[in-house]
py3Dmol code that shows the C-alpha trace and the ligand (Angstrom):
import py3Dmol

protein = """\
ATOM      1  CA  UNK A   1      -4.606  29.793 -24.242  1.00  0.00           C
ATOM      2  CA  UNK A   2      -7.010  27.093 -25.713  1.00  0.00           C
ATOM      3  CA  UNK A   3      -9.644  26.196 -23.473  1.00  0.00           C
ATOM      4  CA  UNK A   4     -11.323  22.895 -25.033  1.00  0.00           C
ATOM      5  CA  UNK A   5     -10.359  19.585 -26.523  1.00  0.00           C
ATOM      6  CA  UNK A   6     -12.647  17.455 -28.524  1.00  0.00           C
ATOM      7  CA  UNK A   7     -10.061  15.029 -26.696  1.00  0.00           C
ATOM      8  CA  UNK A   8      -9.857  14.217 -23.457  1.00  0.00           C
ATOM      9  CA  UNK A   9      -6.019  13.631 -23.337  1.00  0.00           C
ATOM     10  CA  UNK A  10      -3.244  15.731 -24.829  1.00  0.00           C
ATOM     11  CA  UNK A  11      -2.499  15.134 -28.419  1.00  0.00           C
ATOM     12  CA  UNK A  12       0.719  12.494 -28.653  1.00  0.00           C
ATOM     13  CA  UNK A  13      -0.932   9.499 -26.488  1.00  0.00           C
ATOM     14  CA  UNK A  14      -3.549   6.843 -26.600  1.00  0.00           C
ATOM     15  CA  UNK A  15      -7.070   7.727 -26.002  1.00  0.00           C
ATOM     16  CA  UNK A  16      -8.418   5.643 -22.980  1.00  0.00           C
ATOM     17  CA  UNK A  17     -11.479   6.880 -22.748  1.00  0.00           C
ATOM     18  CA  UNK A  18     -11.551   7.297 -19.290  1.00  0.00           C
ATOM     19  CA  UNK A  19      -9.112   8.142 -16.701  1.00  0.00           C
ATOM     20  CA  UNK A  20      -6.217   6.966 -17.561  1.00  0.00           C
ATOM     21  CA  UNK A  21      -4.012   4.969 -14.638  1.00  0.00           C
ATOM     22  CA  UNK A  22      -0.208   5.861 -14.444  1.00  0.00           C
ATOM     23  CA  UNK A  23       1.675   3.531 -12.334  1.00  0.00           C
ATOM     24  CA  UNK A  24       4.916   5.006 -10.731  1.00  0.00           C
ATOM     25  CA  UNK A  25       8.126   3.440 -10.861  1.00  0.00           C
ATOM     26  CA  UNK A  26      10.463   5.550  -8.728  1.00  0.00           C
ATOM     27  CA  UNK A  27      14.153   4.569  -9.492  1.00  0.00           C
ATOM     28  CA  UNK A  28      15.483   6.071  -6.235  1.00  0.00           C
ATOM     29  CA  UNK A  29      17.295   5.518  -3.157  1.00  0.00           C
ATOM     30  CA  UNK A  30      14.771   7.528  -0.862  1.00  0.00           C
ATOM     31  CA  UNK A  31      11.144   8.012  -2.440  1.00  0.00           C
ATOM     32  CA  UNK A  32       9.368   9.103   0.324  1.00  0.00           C
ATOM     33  CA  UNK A  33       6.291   6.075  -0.339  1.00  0.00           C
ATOM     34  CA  UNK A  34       8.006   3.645  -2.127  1.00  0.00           C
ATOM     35  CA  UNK A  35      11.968   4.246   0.108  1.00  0.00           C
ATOM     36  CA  UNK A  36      14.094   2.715  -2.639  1.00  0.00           C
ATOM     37  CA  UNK A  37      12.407  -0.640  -3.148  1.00  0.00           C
ATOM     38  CA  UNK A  38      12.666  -0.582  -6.647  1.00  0.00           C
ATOM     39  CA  UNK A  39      16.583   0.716  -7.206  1.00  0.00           C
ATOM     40  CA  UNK A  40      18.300  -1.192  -9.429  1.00  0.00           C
ATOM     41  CA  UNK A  41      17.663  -1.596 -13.407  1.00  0.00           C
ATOM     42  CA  UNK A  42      15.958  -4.890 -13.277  1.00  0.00           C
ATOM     43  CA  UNK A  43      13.754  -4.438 -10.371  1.00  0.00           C
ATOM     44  CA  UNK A  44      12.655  -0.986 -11.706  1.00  0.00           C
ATOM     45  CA  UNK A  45      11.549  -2.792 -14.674  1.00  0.00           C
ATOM     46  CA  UNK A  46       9.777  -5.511 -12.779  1.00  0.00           C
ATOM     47  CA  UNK A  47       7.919  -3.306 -10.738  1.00  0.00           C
ATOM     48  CA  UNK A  48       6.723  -1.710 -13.858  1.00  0.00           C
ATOM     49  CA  UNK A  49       5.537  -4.526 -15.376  1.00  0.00           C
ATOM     50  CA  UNK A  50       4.158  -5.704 -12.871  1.00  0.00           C
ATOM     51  CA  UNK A  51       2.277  -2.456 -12.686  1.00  0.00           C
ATOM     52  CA  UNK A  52       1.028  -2.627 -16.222  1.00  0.00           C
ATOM     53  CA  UNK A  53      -0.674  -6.660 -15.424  1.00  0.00           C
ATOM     54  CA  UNK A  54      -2.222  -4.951 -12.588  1.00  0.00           C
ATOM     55  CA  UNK A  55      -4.130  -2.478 -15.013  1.00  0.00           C
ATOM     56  CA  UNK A  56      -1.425   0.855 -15.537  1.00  0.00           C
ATOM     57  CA  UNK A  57      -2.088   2.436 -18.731  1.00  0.00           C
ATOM     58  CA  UNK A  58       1.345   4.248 -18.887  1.00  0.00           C
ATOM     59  CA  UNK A  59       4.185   4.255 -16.372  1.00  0.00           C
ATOM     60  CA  UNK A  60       5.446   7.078 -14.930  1.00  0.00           C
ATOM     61  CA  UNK A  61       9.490   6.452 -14.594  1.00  0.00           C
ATOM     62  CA  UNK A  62      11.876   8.983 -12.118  1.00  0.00           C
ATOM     63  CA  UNK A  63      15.234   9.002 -10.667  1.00  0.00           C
ATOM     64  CA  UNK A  64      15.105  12.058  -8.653  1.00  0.00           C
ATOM     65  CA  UNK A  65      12.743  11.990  -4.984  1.00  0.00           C
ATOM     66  CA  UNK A  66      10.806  15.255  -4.788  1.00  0.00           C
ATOM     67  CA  UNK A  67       9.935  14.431  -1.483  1.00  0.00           C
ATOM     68  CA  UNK A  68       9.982  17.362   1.299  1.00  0.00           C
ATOM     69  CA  UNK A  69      13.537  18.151   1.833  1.00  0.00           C
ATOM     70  CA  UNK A  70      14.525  15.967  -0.520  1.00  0.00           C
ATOM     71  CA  UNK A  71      18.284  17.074  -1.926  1.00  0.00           C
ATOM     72  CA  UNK A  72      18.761  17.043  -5.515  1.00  0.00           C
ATOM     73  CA  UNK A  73      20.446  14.280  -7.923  1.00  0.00           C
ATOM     74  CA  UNK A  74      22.873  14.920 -10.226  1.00  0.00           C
ATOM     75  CA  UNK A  75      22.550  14.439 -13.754  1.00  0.00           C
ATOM     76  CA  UNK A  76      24.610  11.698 -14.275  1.00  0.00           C
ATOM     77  CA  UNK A  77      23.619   9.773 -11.719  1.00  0.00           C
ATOM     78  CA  UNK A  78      19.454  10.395 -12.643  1.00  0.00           C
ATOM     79  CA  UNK A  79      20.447   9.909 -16.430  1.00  0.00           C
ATOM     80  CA  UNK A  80      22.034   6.412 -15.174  1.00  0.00           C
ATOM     81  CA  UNK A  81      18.562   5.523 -13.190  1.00  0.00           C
ATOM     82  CA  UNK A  82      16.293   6.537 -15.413  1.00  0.00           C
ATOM     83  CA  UNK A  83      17.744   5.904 -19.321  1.00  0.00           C
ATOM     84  CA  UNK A  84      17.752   1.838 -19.114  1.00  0.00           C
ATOM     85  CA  UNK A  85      14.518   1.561 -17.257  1.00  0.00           C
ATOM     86  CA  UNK A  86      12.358   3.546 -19.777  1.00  0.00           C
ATOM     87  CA  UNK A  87      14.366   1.423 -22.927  1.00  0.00           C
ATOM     88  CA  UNK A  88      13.626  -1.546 -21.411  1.00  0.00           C
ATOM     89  CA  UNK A  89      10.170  -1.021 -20.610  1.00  0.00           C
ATOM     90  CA  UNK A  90       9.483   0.365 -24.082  1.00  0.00           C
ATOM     91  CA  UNK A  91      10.966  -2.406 -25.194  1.00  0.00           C
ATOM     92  CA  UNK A  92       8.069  -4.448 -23.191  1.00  0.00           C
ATOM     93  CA  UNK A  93       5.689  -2.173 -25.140  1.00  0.00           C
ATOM     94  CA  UNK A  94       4.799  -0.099 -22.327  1.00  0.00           C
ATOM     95  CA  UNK A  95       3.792   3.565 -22.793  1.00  0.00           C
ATOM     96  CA  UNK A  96       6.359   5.341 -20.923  1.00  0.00           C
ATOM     97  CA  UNK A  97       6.752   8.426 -19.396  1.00  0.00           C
ATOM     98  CA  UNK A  98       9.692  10.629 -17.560  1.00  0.00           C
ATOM     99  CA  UNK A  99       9.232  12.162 -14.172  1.00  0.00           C
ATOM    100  CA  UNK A 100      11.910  14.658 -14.241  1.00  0.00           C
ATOM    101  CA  UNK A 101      13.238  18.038 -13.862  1.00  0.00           C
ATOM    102  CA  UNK A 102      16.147  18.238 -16.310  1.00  0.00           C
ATOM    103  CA  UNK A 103      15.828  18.868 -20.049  1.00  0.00           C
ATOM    104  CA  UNK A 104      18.773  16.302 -20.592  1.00  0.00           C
ATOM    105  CA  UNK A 105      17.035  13.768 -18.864  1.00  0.00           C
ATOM    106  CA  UNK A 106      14.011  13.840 -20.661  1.00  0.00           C
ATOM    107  CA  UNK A 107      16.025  14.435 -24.244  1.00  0.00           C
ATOM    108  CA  UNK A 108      17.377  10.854 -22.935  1.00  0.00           C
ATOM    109  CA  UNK A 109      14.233   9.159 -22.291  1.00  0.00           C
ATOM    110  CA  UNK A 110      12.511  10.150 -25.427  1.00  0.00           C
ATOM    111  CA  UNK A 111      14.797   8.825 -27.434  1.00  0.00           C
ATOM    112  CA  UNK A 112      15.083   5.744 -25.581  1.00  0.00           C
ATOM    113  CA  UNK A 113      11.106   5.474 -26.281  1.00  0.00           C
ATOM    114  CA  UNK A 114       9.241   7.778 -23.519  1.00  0.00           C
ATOM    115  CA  UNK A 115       6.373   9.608 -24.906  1.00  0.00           C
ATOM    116  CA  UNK A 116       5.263  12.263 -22.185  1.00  0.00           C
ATOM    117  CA  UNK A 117       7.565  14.532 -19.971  1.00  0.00           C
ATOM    118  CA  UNK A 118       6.207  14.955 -16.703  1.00  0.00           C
ATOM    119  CA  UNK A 119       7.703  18.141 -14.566  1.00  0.00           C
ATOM    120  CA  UNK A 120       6.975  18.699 -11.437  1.00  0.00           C
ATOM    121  CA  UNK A 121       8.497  22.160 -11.974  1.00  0.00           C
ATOM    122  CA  UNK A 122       6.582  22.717 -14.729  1.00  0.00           C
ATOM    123  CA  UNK A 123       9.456  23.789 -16.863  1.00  0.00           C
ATOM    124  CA  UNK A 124      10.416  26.354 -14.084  1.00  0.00           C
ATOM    125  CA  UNK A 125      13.443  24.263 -12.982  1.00  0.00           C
ATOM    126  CA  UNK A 126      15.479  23.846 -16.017  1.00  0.00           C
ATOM    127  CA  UNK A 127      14.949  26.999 -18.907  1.00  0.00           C
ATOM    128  CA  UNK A 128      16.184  24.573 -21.216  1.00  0.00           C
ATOM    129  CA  UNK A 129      13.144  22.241 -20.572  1.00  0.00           C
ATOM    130  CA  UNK A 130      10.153  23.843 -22.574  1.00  0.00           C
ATOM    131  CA  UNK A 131      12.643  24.129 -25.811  1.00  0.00           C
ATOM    132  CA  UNK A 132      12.894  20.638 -25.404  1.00  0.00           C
ATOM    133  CA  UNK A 133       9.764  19.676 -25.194  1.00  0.00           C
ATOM    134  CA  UNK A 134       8.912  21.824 -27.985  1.00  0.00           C
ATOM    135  CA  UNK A 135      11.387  20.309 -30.159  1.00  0.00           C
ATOM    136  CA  UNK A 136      10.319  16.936 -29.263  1.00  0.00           C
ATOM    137  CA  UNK A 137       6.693  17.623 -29.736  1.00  0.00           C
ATOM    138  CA  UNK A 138       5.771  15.604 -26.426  1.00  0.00           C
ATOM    139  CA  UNK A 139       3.144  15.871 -24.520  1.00  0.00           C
ATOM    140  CA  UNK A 140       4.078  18.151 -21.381  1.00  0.00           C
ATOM    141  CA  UNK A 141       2.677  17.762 -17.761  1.00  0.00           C
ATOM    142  CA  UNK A 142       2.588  21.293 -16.019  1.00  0.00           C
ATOM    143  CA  UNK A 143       2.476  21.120 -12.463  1.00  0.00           C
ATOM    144  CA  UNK A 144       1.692  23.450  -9.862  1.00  0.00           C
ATOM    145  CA  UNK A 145       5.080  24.077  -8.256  1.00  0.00           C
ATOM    146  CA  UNK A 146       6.880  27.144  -6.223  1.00  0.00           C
ATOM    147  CA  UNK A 147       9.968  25.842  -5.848  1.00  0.00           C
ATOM    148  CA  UNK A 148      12.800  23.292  -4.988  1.00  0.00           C
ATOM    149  CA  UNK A 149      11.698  20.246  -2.565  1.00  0.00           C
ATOM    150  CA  UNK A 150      14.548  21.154   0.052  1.00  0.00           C
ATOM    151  CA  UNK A 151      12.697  24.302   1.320  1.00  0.00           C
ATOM    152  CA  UNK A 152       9.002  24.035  -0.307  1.00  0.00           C
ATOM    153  CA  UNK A 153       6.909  23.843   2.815  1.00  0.00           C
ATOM    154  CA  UNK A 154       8.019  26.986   3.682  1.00  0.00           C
ATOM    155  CA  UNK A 155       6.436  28.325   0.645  1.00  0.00           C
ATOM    156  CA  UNK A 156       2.899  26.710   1.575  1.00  0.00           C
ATOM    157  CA  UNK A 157       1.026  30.409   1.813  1.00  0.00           C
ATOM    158  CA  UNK A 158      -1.604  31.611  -0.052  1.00  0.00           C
ATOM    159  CA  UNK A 159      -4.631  33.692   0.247  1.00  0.00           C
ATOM    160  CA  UNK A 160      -7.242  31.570  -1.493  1.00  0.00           C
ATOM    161  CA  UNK A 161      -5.306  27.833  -2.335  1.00  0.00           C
ATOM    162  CA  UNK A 162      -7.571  27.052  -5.660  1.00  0.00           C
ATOM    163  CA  UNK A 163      -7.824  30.733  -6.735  1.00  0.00           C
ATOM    164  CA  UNK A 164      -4.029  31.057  -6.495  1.00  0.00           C
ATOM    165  CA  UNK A 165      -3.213  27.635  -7.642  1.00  0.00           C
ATOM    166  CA  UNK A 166      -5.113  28.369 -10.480  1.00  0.00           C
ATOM    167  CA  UNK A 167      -3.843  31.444 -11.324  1.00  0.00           C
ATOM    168  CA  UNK A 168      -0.141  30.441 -11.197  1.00  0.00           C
ATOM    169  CA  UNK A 169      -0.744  27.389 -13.182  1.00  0.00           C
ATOM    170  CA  UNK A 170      -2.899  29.207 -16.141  1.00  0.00           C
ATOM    171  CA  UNK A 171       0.671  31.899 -15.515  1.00  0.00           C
ATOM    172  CA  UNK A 172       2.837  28.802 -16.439  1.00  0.00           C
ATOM    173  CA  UNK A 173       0.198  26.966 -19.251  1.00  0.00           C
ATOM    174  CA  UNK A 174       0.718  30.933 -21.345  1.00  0.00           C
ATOM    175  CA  UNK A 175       4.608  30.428 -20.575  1.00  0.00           C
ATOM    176  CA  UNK A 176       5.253  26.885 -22.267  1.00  0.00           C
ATOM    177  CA  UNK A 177       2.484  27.674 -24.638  1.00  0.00           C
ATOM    178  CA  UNK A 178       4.519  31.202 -25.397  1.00  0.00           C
ATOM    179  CA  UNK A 179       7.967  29.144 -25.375  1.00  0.00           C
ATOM    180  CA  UNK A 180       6.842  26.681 -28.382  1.00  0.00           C
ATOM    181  CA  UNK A 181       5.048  23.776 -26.360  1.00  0.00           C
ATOM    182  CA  UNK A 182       1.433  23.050 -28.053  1.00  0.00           C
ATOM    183  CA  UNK A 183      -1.653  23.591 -26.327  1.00  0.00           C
ATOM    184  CA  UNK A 184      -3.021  20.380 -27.053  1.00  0.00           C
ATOM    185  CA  UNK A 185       0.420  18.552 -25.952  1.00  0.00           C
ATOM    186  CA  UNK A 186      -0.401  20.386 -22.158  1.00  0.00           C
ATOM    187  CA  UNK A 187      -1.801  18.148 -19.287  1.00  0.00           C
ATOM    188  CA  UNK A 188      -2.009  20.308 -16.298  1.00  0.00           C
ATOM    189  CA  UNK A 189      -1.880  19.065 -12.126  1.00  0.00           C
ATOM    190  CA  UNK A 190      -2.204  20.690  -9.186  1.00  0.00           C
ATOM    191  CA  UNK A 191       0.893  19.297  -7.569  1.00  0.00           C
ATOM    192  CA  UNK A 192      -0.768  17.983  -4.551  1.00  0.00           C
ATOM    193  CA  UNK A 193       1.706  18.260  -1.220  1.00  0.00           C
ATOM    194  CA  UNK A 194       3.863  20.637  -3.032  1.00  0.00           C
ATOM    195  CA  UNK A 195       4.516  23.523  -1.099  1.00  0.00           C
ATOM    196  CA  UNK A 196       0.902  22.909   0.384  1.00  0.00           C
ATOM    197  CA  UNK A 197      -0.092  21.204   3.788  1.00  0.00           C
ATOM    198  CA  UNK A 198      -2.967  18.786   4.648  1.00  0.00           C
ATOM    199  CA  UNK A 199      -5.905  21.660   4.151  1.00  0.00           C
ATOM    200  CA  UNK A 200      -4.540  22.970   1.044  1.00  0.00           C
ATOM    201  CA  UNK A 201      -4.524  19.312  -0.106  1.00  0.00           C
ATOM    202  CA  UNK A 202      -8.202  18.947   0.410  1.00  0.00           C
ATOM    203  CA  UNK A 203      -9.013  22.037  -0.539  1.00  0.00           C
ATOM    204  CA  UNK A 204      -7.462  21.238  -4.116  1.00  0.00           C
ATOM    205  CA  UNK A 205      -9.621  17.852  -3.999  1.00  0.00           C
ATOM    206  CA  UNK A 206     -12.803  19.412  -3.648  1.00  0.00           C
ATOM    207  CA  UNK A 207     -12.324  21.396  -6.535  1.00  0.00           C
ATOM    208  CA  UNK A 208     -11.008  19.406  -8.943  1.00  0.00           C
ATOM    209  CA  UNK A 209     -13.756  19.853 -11.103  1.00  0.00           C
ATOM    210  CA  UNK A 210     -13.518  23.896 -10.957  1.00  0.00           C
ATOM    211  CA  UNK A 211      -9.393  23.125 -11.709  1.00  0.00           C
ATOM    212  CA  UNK A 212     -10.154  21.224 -15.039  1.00  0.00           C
ATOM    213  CA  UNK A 213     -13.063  23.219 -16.394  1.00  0.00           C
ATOM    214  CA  UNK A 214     -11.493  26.546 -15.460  1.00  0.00           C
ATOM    215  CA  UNK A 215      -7.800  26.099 -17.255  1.00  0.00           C
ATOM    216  CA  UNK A 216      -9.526  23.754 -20.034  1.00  0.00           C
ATOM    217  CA  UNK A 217      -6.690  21.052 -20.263  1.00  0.00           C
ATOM    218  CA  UNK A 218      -6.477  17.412 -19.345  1.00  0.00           C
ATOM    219  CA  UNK A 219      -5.799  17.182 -15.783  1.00  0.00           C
ATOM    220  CA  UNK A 220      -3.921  14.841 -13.740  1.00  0.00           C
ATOM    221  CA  UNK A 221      -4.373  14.202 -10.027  1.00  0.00           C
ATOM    222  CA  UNK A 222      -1.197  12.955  -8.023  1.00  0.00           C
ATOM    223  CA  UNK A 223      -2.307  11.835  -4.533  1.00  0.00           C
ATOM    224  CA  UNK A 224      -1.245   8.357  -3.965  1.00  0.00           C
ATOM    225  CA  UNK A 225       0.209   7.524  -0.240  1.00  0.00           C
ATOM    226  CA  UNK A 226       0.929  11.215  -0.036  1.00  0.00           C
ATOM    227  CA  UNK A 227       1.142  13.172   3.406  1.00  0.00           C
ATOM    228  CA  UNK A 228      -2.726  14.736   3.527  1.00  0.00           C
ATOM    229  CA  UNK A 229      -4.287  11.134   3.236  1.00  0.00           C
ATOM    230  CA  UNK A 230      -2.145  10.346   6.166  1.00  0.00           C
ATOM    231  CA  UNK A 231      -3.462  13.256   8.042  1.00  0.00           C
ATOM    232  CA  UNK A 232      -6.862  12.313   7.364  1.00  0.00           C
ATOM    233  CA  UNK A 233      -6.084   8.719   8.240  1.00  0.00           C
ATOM    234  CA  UNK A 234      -3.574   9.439  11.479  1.00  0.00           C
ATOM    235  CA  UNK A 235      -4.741   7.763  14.925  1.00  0.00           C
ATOM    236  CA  UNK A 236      -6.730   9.527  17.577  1.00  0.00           C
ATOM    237  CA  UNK A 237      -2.757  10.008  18.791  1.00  0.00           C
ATOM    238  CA  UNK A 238      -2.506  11.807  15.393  1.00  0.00           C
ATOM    239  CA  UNK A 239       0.390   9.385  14.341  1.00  0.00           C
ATOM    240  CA  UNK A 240      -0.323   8.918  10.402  1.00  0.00           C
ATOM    241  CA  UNK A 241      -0.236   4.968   8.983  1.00  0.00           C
ATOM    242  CA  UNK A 242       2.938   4.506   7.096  1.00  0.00           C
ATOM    243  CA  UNK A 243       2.561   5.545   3.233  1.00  0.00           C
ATOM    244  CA  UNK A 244       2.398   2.093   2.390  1.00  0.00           C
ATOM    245  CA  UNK A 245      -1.167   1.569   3.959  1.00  0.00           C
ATOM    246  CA  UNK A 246      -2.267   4.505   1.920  1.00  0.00           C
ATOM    247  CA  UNK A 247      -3.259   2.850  -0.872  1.00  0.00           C
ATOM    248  CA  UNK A 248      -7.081   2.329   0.284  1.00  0.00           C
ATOM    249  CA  UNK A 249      -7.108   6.184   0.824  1.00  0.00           C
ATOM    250  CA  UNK A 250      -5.502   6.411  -2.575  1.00  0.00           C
ATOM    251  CA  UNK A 251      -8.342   4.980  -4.295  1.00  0.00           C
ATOM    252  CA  UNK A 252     -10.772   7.003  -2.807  1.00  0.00           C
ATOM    253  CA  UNK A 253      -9.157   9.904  -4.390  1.00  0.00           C
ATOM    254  CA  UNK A 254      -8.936   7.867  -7.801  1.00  0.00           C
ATOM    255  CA  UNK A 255     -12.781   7.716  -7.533  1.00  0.00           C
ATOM    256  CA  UNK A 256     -13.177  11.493  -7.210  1.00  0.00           C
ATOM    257  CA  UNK A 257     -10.933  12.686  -9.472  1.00  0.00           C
ATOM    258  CA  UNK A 258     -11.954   9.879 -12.304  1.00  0.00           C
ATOM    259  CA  UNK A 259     -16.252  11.380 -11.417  1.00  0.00           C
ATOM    260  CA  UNK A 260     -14.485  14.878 -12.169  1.00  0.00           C
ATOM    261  CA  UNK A 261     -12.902  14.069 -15.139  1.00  0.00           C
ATOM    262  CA  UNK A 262      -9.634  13.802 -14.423  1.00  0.00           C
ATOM    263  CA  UNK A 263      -7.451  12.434 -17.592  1.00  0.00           C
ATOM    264  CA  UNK A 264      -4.984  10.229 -15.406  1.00  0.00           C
ATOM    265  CA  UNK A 265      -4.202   9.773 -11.857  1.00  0.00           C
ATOM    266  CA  UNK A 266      -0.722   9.053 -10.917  1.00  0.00           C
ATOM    267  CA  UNK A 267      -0.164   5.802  -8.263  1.00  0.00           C
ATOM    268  CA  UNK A 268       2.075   3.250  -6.419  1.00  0.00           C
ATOM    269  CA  UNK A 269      -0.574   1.110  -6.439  1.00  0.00           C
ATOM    270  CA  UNK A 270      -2.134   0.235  -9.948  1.00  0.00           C
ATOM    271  CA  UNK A 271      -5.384  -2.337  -8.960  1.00  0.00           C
ATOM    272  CA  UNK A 272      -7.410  -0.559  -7.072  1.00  0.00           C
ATOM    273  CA  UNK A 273      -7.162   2.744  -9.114  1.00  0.00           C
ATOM    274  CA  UNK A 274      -8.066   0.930 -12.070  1.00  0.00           C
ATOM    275  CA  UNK A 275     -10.997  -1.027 -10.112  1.00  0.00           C
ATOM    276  CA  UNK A 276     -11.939   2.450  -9.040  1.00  0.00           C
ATOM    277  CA  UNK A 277     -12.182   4.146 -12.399  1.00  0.00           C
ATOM    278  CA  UNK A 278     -14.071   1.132 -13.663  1.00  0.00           C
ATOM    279  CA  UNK A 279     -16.650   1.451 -11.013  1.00  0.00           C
ATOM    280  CA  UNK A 280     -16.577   5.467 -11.692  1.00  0.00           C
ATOM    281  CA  UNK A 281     -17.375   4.679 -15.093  1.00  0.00           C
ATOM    282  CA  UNK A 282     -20.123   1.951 -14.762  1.00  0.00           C
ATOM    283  CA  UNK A 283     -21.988   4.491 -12.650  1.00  0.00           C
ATOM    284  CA  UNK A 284     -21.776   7.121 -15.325  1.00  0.00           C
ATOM    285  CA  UNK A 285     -22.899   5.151 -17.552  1.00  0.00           C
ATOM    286  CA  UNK A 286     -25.813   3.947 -15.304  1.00  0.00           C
ATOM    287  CA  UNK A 287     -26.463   7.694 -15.143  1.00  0.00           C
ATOM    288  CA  UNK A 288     -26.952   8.220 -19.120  1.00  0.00           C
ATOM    289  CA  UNK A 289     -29.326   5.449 -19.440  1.00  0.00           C
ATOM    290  CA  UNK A 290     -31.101   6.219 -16.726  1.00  0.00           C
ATOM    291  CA  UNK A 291     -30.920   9.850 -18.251  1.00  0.00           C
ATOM    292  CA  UNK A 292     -31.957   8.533 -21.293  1.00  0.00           C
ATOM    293  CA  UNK A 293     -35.053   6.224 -20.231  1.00  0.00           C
ATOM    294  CA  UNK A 294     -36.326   9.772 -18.521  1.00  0.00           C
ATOM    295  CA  UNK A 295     -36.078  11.299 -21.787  1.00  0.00           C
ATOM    296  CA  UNK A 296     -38.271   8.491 -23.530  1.00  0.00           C
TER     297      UNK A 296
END
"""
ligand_1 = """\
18
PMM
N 4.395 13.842 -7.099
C 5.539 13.168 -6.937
C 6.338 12.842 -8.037
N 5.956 13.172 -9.290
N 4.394 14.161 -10.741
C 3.253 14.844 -10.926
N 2.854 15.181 -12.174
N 2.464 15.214 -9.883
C 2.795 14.936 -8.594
O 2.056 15.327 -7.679
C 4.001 14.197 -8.357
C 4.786 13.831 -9.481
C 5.993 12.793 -5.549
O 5.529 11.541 -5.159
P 6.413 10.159 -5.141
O 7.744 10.485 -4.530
O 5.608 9.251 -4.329
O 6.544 9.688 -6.558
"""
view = py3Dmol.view(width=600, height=400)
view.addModel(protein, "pdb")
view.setStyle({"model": 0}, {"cartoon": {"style": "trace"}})
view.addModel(ligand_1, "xyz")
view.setStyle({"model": 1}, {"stick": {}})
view.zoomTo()
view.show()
């Protein structure tokens, strides 16, 4: 496995030069944050416009809800979701990318103009996936994954969270590398609030640095409105805030994972992400001249 990039992102997509911001534009009945708001062609395509004036470097387009217990799509029907939405938004000249599972979807979507496949499964889902990918010579998110959304809590058990999450994903990085997919196409995640509760979450968080330096690949962090920032944020009654009124939390999380290095972070929310990173990177750079004046 390669283990350092004069780049920070994979090879295939613009360099940002700092964390990147992907906006999410979930064409689906029952997202678990967004519930369905953005459905139809046209208001898919809004929403990811609108995304993209707000500051999103890439949009991240899905038809299939991975939320907990979510039941799967068919093919058709996420081919018929997600298809028009990337064409027309590539057609807007936005840099596109496919949130899905199935090799035919994203076969679909990168010939309609998407230039990154992003899998939660990490190819695990569909064996026909990585020979895709491969052929396609895409960039490739690998995400930390154990299984299907219907029944993944149950699989939220480990003996050390960032030991094992890192082992497993460095396991699948060798297996799409082995099954034709680049090494400098791979972007790796560790799949927050997949088959992991509110402490694994964290735990992940605080070690984002460790996660990136350890597996060597551009990393991106997926926390926005998700179920450990409503933990964190629940009343003293422990009820959490709706996912909507996540998006403060959200940012937070932007701002560590952009002062870790993070290559993208993945949101419902584009403006305060990218006000976030901005900030992140004004400080850094704060840092080297104030590094540098020391050195004079
Ligand atoms: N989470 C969701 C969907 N897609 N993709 C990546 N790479 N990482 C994630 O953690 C991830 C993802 C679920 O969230 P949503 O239903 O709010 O989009």
């Amino acid at each position: 496995m390669s283990t350092s990039h004069a780049r920070t992102g994979p090879v295939g997509l613009p360099e940002w030069g700092r964390c990147a911001v992907m906006g999410v534009v979930n064409v689906t009945p029952d997202s678990f944050s967004d519930g369905g708001r953005w459905f139809d062609t046209g208001a898919a395509v809004k929403r990811g416009l609108e995304l993209i004036a707000a500051g999103a470097d890439l949009v991240d387009v899905g038809g299939e809800s991975t939320r907990p217990g979510a039941a799967r799509v068919d093919e058709a029907e996420e081919l018929r979701r997600v298809v028009p939405v990337v064409r027309e938004l590539v057609g807007e000249g936005a840099v596109v990318s496919v949130d899905t599972m199935r090799a035919a979807v994203a076969e679909a979507a990168i010939e309609a103009g998407a230039v990154l496949v992003n899998d939660v499964s990490g190819g695990l889902a569909d064996p026909a996936m990585v020979p895709a990918v491969a052929t396609a010579d895409v960039p490739f998110v690998v995400m930390h994954w154990r299984g299907f959304s219907a029944d993944m809590n149950s699989r939220a058990v480990y003996g050390d969270v960032v030991g094992d999450v890192l082992t497993e994903l460095r396991r699948r990085v060798d297996a799409v590398v082995e099954g034709g997919i680049e090494a400098d196409r791979l972007v790796i995640d560790p799949g927050l609030g997949f088959a992991k509760n509110a402490e694994h979450d964290l735990a992940l968080v605080a070690r984002l640095g460790r996660l990136r330096r350890e597996l060597g690949l551009p990393m991106l962090v997926a926390a926005s409105r998700k179920r450990f920032l409503g933990r964190v944020l629940a009343g003293p009654d422990g009820t959490p805030p709706p996912a909507r009124e996540r998006d403060h939390a959200t940012a937070a999380i932007t701002a560590l994972a952009a002062h870790e290095g993070a290559w993208a972070v993945r949101v419902h929310e584009v403006r305060a992400s990218a006000d976030a990173v901005r900030v992140v990177g004004a400080v850094a750079e704060a840092g080297r001249s104030a590094g540098a004046e020391g050195a004079v």
